[in-house]
N, C-alpha and C positions, 0 to 999 in steps of 0.2 A: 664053570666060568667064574671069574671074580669079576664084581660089580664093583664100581666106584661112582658111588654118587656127587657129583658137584655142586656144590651151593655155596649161596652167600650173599651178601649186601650186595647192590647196582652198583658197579663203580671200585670195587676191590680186586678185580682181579682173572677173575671167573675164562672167562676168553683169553687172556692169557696162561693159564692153568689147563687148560683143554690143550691147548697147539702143544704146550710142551707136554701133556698126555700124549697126545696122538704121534711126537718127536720118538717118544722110549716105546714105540708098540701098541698102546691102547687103540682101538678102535670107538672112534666120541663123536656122539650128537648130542647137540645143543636143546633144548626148548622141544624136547619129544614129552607130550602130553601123560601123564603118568600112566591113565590107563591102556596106551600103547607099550608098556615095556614088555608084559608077558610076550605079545605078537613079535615086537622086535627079537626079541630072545630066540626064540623059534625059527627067525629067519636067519641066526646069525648062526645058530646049532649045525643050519642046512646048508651054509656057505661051505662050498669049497677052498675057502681060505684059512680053514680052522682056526675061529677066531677063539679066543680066551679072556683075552682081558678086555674089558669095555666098561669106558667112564661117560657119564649120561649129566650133560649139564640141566638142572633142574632151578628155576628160580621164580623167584614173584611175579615175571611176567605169564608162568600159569595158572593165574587167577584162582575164580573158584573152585580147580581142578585140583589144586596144590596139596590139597586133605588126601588127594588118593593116593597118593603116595606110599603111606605106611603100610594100605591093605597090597598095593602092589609088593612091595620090599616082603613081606609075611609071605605071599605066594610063592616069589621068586626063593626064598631061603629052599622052601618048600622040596625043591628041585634041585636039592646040595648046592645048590649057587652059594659064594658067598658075595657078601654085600656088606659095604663099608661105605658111611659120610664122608666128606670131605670141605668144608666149612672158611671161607675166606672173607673177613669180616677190616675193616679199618676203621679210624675214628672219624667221628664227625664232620671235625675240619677238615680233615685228610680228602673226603669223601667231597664235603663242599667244595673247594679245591679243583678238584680234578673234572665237575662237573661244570665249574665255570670258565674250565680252561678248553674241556671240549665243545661246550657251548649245548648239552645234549640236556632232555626233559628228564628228569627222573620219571621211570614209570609211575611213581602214587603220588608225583605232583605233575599233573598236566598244566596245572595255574602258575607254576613255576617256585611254588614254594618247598624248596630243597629241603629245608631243616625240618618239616612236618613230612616229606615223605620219606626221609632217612626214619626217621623214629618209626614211622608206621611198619616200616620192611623189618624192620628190627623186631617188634613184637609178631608181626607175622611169621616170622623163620624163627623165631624162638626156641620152637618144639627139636626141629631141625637141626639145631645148633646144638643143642643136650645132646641129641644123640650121633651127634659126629664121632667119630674117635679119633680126627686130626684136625684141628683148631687155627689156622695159619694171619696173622694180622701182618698185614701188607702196609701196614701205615707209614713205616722207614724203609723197606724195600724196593730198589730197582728192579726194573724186569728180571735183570741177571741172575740177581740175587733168590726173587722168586722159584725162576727154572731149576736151581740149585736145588733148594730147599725140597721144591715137588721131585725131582729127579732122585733126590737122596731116600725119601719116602717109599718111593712108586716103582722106580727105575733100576736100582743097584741087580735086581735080578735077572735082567734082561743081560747083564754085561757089555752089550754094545750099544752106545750111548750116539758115538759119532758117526756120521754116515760118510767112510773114507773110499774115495777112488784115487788107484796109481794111472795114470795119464804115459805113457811113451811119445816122443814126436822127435822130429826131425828141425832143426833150426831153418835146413833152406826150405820149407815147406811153411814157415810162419809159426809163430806161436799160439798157443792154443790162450784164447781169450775166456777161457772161463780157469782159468787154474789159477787157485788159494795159493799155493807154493810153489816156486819153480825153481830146479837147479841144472844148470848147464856141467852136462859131466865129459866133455871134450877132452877134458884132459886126462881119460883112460887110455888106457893101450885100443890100438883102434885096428878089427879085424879086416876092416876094407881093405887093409895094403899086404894082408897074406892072401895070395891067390887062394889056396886050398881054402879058405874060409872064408870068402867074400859072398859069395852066393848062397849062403844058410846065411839064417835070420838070427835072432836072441834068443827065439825058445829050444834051440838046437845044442844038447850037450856040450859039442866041440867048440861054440861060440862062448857060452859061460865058461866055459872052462878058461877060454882064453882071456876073458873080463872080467871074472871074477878071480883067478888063481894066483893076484901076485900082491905082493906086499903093501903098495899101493891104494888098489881097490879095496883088500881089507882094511886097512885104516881107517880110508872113506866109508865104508858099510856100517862098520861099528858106530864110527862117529853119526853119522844119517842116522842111523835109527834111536840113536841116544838123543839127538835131535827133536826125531820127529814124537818118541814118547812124551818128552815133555810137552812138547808143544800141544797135541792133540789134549791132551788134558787141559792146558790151558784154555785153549780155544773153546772147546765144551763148555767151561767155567763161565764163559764172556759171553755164552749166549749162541756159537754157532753149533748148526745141526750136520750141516754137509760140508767136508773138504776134500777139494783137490789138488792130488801133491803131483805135479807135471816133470819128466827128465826127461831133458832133451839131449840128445846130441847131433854130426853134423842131418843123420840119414833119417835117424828114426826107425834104422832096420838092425840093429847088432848092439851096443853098448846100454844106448836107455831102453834095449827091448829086454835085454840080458837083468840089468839093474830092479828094474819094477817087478819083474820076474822072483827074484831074490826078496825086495821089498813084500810079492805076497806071503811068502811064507815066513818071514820074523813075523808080519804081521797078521798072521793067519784065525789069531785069536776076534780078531774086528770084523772078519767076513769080507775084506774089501773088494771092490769093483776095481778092475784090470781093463784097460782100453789102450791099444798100440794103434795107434793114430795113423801113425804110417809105416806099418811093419810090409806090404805091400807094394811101395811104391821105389822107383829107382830113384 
């Protein structure tokens, strides 16, 4: 397994750095007590989910536990795991800032003095911080930016980053209200009005053949996916984890079922989710 440990200053970032773990793969809890990691470990070996990568947020709210740490990391190497810090730290102000805008106690001032319990957490994680091997100051960083940064670290070897679904529907059937992108493709050649092919659906040879085989749809095809390549990257960039690209036409049984069909396999590399809405219905 590879461990990624989390740490870092209250107020840097931390919880944000886990969800975008857990976004590229990781399997992450929060404020698990150090001496719980071997036991955790052991439950995750026996998961039927075969897990691998798990990032364990660790910070000053484990008190006097905090020391156990090390001897845990020394076990767990033990057992060819490997184990790596991960260390998110910002400046003082930055940090003052944020906690007066959340309105929230620093954990090591319950009296509300901010600037003596930044300094405290800071010589407590100290040790911590040496031994990070990735070092991340948040102090000019947006969320975005962050996501970026961990994702480029943590993430590039997963290769599937964005969590894409193709959508099919029918326009007289309504629009599907969760769809990121939608394109109305009406204006392909349309199998409804050749008898011999009105009764097969989109996943049917005879149907693609006849929506996909003409100079038309090709153009459309090329261009859509030149499209949507760009775009999925951008959208990642910005911070989203899940999209959905919706094609509709008038039935939702022949053209946008033919289309997304197509659309898996260019994009076969993402793993996406395929859902015909209304490939059933008359």
């Amino acid at each position: 397994m590879f461990i990624l440990i989390v740490s870092g200053l209250s107020g840097s970032g931390k919880s944000t750095a886990l969800n975008v773990l857990e976004d590229i793969g990781f399997f992450c809890i929060d404020n698990l007590p150090p001496q719980l990691i071997t036991t955790f470990l052991k439950l995750c070996e026996k998961s039927y989910k075969n897990i691998q990568k798990i990032a364990l947020g660790i910070d000053i709210r484990e008190g006097e536990f905090l020391n156990k740490i090390y001897e845990e990391v020394k076990s767990v190497k033990k057992e060819s795991n490997t184990v790596e810090f991960l260390f998110l730290e910002a400046s003082s102000e930055i940090l003052i800032k944020r906690y007066k805008e959340t309105r929230r106690k620093h954990p090591l001032a319950p009296s509300g003095n901010i600037t003596k319990g930044i300094q405290k957490e800071i010589q407590s994680l100290k040790k911590i911080k040496a031994q990070s091997k990735d070092i991340i100051d948040t102090s000019k960083l947006n969320i975005h930016q962050l996501k970026q940064i961990i994702t480029d670290l943590y993430g590039k070897e997963s290769g599937n980053y964005l969590i894409v679904t193709f959508t099919s529907f029918g326009y007289k059937h309504g629009i599907p209200y969760d769809a990121d992108i939608m394109l109305d493709i009406r204006f392909l050649p349309n199998p409804q009005f050749v008898p011999m092919l009105k009764n097969y659906n989109g996943k049917n040879d005879k149907i693609k053949k006849f929506v996909l085989n003409n100079d038309e749809s090709i153009i459309f095809l090329n261009k859509l996916v030149d499209f949507l390549e760009y775009l999925f990257d951008k959208y990642f960039k910005e911070g989203k984890s899940y999209l959905n690209v919706a094609i509709g036409c008038t039935g939702g049984r022949h053209r946008s079922v033919a289309i997304v069909e197509e659309l898996q396999k260019r994009f076969k590399h993402l793993k996406p989710t395929v859902i015909h809405r209304d490939i059933d219905k008359n």
